[in-house]
Every structure is written in structure tokens, then in C-alpha cells.
C-alpha positions in Angstrom: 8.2 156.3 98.3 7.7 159.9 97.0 8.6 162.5 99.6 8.0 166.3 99.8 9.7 169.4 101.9 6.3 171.4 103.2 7.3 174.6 104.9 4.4 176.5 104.7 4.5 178.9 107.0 2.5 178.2 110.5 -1.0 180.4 111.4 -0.2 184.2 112.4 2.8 184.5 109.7 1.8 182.6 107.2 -0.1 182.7 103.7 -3.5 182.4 103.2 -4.4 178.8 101.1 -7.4 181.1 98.8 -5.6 180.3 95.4 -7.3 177.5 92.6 -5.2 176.1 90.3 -7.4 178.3 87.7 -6.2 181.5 89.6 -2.9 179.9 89.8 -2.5 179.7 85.9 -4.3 183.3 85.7 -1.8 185.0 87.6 0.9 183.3 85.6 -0.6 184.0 82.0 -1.4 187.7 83.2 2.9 188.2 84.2 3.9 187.0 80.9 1.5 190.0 79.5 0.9 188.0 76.4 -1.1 191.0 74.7 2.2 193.1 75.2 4.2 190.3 73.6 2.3 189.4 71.0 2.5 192.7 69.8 6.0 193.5 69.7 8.3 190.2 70.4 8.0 188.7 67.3 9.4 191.1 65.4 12.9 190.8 66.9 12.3 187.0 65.5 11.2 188.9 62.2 14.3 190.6 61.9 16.5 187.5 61.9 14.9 184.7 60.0 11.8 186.2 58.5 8.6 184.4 58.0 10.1 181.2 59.5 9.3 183.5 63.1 6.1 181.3 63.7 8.7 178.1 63.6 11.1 180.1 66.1 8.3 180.6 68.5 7.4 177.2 68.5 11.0 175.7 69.5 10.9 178.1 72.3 7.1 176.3 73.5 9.1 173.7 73.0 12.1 174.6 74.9 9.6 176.1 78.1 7.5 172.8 78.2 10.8 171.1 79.0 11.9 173.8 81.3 8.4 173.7 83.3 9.1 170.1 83.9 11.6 171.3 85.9 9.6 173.8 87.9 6.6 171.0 88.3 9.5 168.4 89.7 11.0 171.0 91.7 7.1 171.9 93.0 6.4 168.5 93.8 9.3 168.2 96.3 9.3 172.1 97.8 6.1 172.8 98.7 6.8 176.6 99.6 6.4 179.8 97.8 10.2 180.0 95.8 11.3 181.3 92.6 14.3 180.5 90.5 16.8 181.4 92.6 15.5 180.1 95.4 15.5 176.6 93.5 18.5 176.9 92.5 20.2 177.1 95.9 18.2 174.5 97.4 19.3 172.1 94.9 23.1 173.4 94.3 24.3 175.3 97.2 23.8 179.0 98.5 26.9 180.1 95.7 24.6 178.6 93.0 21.5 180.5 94.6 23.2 183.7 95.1 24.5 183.6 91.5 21.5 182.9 90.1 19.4 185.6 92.0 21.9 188.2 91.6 21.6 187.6 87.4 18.2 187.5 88.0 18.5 191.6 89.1 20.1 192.0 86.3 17.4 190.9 84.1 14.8 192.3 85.5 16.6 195.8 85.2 17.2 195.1 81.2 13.5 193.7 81.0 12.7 197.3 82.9 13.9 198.9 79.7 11.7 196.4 77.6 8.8 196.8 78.9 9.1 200.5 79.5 10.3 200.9 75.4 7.2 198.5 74.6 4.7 201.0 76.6 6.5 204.5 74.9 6.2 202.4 71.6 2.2 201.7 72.4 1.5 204.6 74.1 3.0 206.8 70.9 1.4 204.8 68.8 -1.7 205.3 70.6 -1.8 209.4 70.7 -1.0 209.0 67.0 -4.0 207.0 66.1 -6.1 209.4 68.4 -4.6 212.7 66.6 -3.1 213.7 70.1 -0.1 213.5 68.8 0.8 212.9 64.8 3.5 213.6 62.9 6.0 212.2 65.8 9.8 212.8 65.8 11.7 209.8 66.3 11.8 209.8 70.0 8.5 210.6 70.8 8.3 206.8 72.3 10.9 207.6 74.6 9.1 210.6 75.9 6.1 208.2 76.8 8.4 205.7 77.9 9.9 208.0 80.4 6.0 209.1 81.3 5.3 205.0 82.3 8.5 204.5 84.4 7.9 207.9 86.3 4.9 206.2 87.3 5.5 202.7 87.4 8.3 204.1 90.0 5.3 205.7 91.9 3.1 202.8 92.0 6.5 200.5 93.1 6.9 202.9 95.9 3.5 204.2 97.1 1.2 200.9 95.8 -2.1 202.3 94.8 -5.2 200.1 96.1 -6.9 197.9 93.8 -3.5 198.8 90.7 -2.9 195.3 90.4 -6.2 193.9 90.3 -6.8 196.5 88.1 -4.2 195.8 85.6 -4.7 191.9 85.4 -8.3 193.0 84.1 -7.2 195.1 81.1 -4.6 192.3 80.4 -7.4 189.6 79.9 -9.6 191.4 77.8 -6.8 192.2 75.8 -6.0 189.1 75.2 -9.8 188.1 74.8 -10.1 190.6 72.2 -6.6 189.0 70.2 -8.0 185.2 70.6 -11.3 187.0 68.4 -9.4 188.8 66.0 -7.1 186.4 65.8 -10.0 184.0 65.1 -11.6 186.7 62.1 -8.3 186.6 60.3 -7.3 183.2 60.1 -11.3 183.4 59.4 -10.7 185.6 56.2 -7.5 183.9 55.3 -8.9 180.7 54.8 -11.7 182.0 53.2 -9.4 183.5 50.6 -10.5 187.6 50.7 -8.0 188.8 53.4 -6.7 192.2 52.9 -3.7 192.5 50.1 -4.1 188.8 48.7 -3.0 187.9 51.7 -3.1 183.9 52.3 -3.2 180.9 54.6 0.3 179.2 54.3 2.1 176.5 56.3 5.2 178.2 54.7 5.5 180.0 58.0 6.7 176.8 59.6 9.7 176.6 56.8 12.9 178.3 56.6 13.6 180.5 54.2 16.1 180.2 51.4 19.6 181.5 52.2 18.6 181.2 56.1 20.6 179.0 57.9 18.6 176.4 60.2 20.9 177.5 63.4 19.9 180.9 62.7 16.3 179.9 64.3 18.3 179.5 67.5 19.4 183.6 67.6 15.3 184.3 67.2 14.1 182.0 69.8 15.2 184.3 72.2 12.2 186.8 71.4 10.0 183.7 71.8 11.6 182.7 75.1 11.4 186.7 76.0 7.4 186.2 75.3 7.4 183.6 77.9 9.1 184.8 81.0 7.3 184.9 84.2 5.7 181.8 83.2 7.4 180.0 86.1 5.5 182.3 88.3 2.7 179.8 89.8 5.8 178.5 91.8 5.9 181.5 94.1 2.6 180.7 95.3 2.8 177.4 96.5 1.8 178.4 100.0 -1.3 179.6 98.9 -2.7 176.8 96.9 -5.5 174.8 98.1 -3.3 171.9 97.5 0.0 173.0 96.5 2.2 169.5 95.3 -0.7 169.4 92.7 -2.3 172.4 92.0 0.8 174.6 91.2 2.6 172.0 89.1 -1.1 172.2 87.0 -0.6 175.4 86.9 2.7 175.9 85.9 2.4 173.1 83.4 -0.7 175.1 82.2 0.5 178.3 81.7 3.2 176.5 79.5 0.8 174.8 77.2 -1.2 177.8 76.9 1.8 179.8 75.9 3.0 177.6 73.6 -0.4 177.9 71.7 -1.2 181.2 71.8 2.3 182.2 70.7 3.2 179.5 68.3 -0.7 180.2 66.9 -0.9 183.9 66.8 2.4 184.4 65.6 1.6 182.0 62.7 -1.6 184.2 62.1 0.0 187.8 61.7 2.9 186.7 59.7 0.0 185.2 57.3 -1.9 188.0 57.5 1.5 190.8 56.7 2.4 188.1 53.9 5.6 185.5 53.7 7.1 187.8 50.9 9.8 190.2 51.6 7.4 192.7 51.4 4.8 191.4 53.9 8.3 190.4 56.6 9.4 194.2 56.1 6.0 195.4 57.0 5.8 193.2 59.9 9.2 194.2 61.2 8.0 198.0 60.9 4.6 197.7 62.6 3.9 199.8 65.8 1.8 197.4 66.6 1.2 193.8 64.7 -2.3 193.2 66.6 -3.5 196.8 66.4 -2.5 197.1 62.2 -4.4 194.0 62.0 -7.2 194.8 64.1 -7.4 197.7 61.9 -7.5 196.3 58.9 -9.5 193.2 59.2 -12.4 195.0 61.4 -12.1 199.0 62.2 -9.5 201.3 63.3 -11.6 201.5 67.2 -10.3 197.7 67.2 -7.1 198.5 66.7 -6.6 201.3 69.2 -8.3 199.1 72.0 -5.8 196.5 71.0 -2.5 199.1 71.2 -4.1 200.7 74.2 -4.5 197.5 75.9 -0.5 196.5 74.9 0.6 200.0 76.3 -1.2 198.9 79.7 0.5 195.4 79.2 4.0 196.4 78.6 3.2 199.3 81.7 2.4 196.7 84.2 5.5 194.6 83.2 7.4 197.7 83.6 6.1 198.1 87.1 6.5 194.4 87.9 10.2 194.4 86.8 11.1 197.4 89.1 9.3 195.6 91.8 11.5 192.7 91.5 15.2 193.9 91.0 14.3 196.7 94.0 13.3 193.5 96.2 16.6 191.6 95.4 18.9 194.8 95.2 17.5 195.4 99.0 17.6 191.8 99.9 21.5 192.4 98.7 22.1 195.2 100.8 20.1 194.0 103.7 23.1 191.4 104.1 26.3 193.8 102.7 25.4 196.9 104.3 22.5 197.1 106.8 23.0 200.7 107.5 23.0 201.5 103.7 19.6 203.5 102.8 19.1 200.7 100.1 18.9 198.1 102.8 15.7 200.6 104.4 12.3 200.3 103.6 10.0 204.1 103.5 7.4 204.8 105.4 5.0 202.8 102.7 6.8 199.9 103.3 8.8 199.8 100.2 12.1 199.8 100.1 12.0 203.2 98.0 16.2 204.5 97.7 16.6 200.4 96.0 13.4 201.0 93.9 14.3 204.5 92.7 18.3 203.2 92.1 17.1 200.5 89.8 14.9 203.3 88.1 17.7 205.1 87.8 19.6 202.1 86.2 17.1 201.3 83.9 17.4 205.3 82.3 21.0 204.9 82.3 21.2 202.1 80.1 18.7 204.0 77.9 21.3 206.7 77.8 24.5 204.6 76.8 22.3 203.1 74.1 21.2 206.3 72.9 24.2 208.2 72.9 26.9 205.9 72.6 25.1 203.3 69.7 22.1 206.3 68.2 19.7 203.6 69.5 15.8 204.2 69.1 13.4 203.1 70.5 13.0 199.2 69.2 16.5 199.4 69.7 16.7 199.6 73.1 13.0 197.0 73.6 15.7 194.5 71.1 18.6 194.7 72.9 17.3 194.7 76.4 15.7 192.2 75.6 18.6 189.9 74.2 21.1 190.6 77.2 17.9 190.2 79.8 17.1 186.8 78.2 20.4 185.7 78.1 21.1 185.8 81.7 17.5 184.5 82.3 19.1 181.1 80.5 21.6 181.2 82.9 19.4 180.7 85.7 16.9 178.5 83.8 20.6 176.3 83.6 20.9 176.1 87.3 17.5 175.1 87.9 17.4 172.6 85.3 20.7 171.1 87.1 19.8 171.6 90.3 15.8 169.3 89.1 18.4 167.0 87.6 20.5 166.4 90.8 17.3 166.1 93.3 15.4 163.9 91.4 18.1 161.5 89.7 20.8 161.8 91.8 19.9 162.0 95.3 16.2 160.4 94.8 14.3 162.4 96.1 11.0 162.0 94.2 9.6 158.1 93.0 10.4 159.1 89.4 10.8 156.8 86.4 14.6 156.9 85.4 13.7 157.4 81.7 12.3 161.0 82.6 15.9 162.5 83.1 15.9 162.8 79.2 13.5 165.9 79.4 15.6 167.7 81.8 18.5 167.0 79.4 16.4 167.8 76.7 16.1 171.4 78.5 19.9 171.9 78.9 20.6 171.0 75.0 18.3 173.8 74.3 19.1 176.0 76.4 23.1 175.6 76.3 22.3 175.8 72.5 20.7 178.8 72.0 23.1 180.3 74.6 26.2 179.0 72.2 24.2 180.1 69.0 24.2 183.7 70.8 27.8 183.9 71.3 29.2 182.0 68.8 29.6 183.1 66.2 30.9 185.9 68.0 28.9 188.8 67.1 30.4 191.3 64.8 30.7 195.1 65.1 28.6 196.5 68.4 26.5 193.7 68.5 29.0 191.6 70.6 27.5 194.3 73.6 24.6 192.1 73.8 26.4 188.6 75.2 29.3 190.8 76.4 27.1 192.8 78.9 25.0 189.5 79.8 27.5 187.4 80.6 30.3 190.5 82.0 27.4 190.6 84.2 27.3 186.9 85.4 31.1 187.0 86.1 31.0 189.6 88.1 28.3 188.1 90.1 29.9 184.9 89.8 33.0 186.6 91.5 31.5 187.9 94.2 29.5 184.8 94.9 32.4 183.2 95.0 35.4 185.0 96.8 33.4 186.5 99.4 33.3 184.6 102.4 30.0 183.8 103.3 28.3 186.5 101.5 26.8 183.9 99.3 24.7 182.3 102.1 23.3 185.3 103.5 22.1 186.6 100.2 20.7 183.2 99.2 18.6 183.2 102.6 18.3 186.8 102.6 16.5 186.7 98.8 14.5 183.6 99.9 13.4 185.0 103.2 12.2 188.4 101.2 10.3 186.1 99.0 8.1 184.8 101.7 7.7 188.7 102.7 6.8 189.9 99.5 4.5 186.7 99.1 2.9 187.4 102.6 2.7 190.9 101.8 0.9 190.1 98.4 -1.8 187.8 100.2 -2.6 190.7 103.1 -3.1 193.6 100.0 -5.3 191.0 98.2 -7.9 190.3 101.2 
């Protein structure tokens, strides 16, 4: 017989059950800002193995379809609001949770820096195309960068009424306005009169000569990158209508629409730019794939909606991520030091000294990249992104052992015993990619990248482990937060 763990939360303290599994997957598609990523991801993938990027991006749909087997699984048994982390001690022990919620601060500081370069990137891009601001130094992005987290630090601290709702809005008609020009170029390519000779190809799908095949496994991080936050349903299990089916939709959803947009879209621009070296170098140097194309296959006022629409995209992410790593750093604190003004919340009810410390963390790392390794811009969007993503893996790992160990091992589902292949399906890929990224070891500065992810996990590893105790307070800690921030979420939105 099936059984399930429902601790929704009783009347008084509890959240609200308002959420469809439509809303569900909306929320979920809106925090993986797929007009942001479809913009700028895929040409980190671009960089490594060319016009075979569409084929990247499609073994990473591939990859988070398995992974979201895990969440759905994990759904069906824990009926509350949780995220990674908070799976990942519930399965595997508070050590396991703690780990795997501490990387998760980490991450969401580096992914700080990516979405905050993506909005400077945009935003530049943007006052250019207006004639605000043309003939841009270099770092003009990082000016507007440093604009959007000077106010995505506001917003985290003193949350404006109606920002979010706000913000979710602009991301779907973004993305509306992608699916139709996405649909007028592949439109044009088939028809044969696409801008530059341009043509449809399958060729996308192929490797190119002197590539190596494993080489697809160092760019699937960009497409993984594009999906994260797509586990996000999960954290509202309390306020589904009917949460051991509806969220498991949704998260299963949001996969599946992922996989398609990304795997589709991405197939379309590198059509449109051309398979050549030619059309991959121009790809690789757009501001903006979407806008250029926009541009070019309709009118320029396309194209600046489109960049505009990113900027806002990449800004909300931005804001998101310093949401996030401030609510674990004070979660941390709350349990390590109580006195500590990072284990305080202001008088808006944010816990403002955590928020403005991870602020502070995200500029530093800008810094070191600049000064230390003369990183622009894109530099510091790709190699944020590559550590961030890296010690997301991590935590996907724990998850994926922890689905493997409830449900297998200790029963606690009616599941068909042939179904443990797609969880180990998920921890080949994964453990992979992870292996592809470190080995072979990285040459030159670029070993920075898995050094810093994984110098990260060690550390945290460490101190999950040789402090007495400490691990099961932070695991409860971060999991009691969660049903705050959840609860808090639910009052803002009535």
C-alpha cells in the first residue's frame, strides 16, 4: 500500500490551499526566467562545441526529466512545502541536509553574479539600442549590473507591494513574444528567404568535426544552468488543492516544457546565426540572441522589447537569488550565533545585515574576477555560472540518492522495482557531467571554476561534519525558515 507524510501545517499557522496545478507550473516556468536564458545561456554551450549546442541542451532536458522523477517521487511521499535540501535530509540524515543546503548558499550567491551580469549585459544593450548610451566602454554592463543589484538589494530588504506579481507578468509576455518570433523564423527558414542564406538544418543535432562527443558533457552545464529553479513547484506543496498530485504535475510539467522550449529555441537561433564558423562566432558575440533575431526577422522595436524583457528577467533572478542565500545565511546564523546581527531580521521583516552580506559577496567575487583574471562581463555570467551549477549537481546527487533510498530501499511508496533505473539514469548523468568538468583537469585559470565549487563543498562538508550537532539544527533550522518564507509568501499574495 502507497503511503504519504502530510504535515501541512494546521488552520492559524498554516498555508493557504489557493494554488492549481496550472499556477503551480507557472510559478515554476516564471523562476527558471526562460526569456533571460534563452538569451544568453546558450552561448556558454556555443563557446564549447559550437553548433552541436541545440544537442547539448537537449541531454540536459534529458538529464532534468530524470532528475524531476525524483522530485515527483519525493512529492508523492512529503506532502509539505520543501526544497532540495530539505529532501535531502529527510531522506539521508540532517549531515546530508545541512551539506546540501549550505552548497545551495553558495549557488545562489554565484547565480547572484549571473543574473546580475545577464541584467548589466541587457540593460547595456538596451540603452545602446535606445541611443541612451552608444559607443560603450567595455564595462558599461557592469555599471548596469551594479544599478540592478543596488536595487534588487532594496526590493530583498524593503519588498515593494505587487514587485513580484509584477515581474512574473513581464516574464510571460516575454516569453509569449519568443514562442512568436521563434515561430516567424523557423517560419522563414523553412521557407528558404531567411536573412544571410541562412537555412533549416538538423545539423544542429550533430557534432562537429574535431569535437569530441564528451565535450557535449562540459556544455550541458549552460543547459542545466537554463533549467534551475525548475524543482520549484515542490516548495508549494502546502498550498495545492491537492498536493500528492498536483505538484508532481507540476513539477513534471515545467520539465517537459523546458525541455521544449530550450531544446526548440536553441535549435532555432543557431539556424537562424548559421552552423558555419561564421554564423557560431556571431552567435557567441550577440548581446542578445533573441533581440538580434527579433531585429532582423521583424523590426528593431521587436528586438528591444525582447532585450528589455531579458534585462527584467535576469533582474528578477537577481533578486530571487539574494532572497535565497540571505534566508539560508540567516537560517545558519540563527543556530551558530543567535546574537549575531545576521541571525536578526529589520524592522521590514527581512533579515537585512544577511541580505546586504550576501550583496556584498556577490560584488566581491565580481572584483577577484575582474582584477585578479581581467574578466568582463560574460566572463563573470560564464564562470558564475559553471561553479553555481556545479554545486547545484551536488545537491541534485543527494536528492537523487536520498529518492533512491525511500522508495527502493525502505519502500516507502508501491512502486514498480524496474523504475529505480531512472533514478540511476539521473546519477550517471549527473556524476558524468560532474567528472567531465573536472577531469580532465582544467588547464591554466580555468581549474578556478571546479576548484572554487567543490573547495566550497569541503568546507561545508567539514563543518557538517565535525561539528557536533550543528548539522541538525541547521537542517531544521533551513526547513523551519522554509515553511516561514512559504507562509510569508501566501499572506503577501492575498
Amino acid at each position: 500500500m502507497s503511503t504519504s507524510r502530510d504535515t501541512t501545517l494546521t488552520e492559524g499557522n498554516g498555508l493557504r490551499r489557493s494554488l492549481s496545478v496550472w499556477q503551480a507550473i507557472g510559478i515554476s516556468v516564471a523562476l527558471m526566467a526562460p526569456s533571460m536564458a534563452a538569451n544568453i545561456n546558450p552561448q556558454g554551450t556555443a563557446g564549447l562545441v559550437g553548433r552541436a549546442t541545440p544537442l547539448a541542451f537537449f541531454l540536459a532536458a534529458v538529464a532534468v526529466l530524470l532528475i524531476a522523477y525524483v522530485f515527483v517521487r519525493l512529492c508523492q511521499y512529503y506532502r509539505h512545502a520543501g526544497s532540495v535540501y530539505v529532501f535531502a535530509g529527510a531522506t539521508l540524515g540532517s549531515r546530508a541536509g545541512a551539506v546540501a543546503g549550505l552548497g545551495l548558499m553558495g549557488t545562489y550567491a554565484f547565480y547572484g553574479l549571473v543574473t546580475g551580469s545577464a541584467a548589466g549585459i541587457f540593460g547595456a544593450e538596451f540603452l545602446d539600442r535606445l541611443g541612451i548610451w552608444t559607443g560603450q566602454p567595455w564595462w558599461s554592463a557592469f555599471v548596469v549590473a551594479a544599478v540592478a543589484l543596488a536595487l534588487a538589494l532594496v526590493l530583498a530588504i524593503i519588498p515593494a507591494k505587487g514587485a513580484t506579481s509584477l515581474l512574473l507578468i513581464v516574464e510571460g509576455i516575454t516569453v509569449l513574444l519568443i514562442l512568436v518570433i521563434s515561430a516567424v523564423v523557423l517560419a522563414r527558414l523553412l521557407g528558404g528567404d531567411a536573412p544571410g542564406g541562412a537555412e533549416f538544418t538538423l545539423d544542429v543535432f550533430t557534432v562537429p568535426a574535431g569535437t569530441d562527443r564528451s565535450t557535449l558533457f562540459l556544455g550541458i552545464i549552460f543547459g542545466l544552468l537554463s533549467f534551475a529553479g525548475f524543482e520549484a513547484a515542490a516548495t508549494l506543496g502546502e498550498e495545492a488543492h491537492n498536493p500528492s498530485r498536483d505538484i508532481p504535475r507540476a513539477i513534471l510539467g515545467t520539465a517537459i516544457f523546458g525541455g521544449v522550449y530550450f531544446t526548440v529555441v536553441t535549435a532555432i537561433e543557431m539556424m537562424a546565426f548559421g552552423t558555419d564558423a561564421a554564423g557560431v562566432d556571431r552567435f557567441v558575440h550577440s548581446e542578445a540572441l533573441l533581440g538580434d533575431l527579433g531585429t532582423s526577422y521583424v523590426g528593431a522595436w521587436v528586438g528591444d522589447l525582447i532585450v528589455l524583457g531579458a534585462a527584467v528577467s535576469a533582474f528578477a533572478c537577481c533578486l530571487a537569488c539574494l532572497v535565497g542565500a540571505a534566508r539560508l545565511l540567516f537560517a545558519v546564523m540563527r543556530d551558530v550565533s543567535p546574537q549575531s546581527p545576521l541571525a536578526r531580521t529589520g524592522r521590514n521583516g527581512t533579515p537585512a545585515a544577511a541580505t546586504s552580506l550576501i550583496a556584498g559577496v556577490v560584488v566581491a567575487i565580481a572584483l577577484v574576477m575582474m582584477t585578479f583574471f581581467s574578466a568582463e562581463p560574460f566572463d563573470t555570467f560564464l564562470w558564475s555560472g559553471t561553479i553555481g551549477t556545479l554545486i547545484l549537481l551536488v545537491a541534485y546527487i543527494l536528492a537523487t540518492i536520498g529518492c533512491i533510498k525511500l522508495v527502493f530501499i525502505d519502500k516507502r511508496l508501491d512502486v514498480a522495482g524496474w523504475q529505480v533505473v531512472i533514478p540511476v539514469l539521473a546519477l550517471v548523468m549527473l556524476g558524468y557531467t560532474i567528472y567531465r568538468n573536472v577531469y580532465p583537469f582544467p588547464a591554466g585559470a580555468a581549474w578556478w571554476l571546479p576548484g572554487t565549487a567543490f573547495g566550497w563543498l569541503i568546507v561545508v562538508t567539514l563543518v557538517a561534519f565535525l561539528v557536533p550537532g550543528l548539522a541538525r539544527r541547521l537542517s531544521e533550522g533551513m526547513a523551519h525558515l522554509e515553511e516561514q518564507d512559504r507562509a510569508g509568501f501566501t499572506h503577501r499574495q492575498g
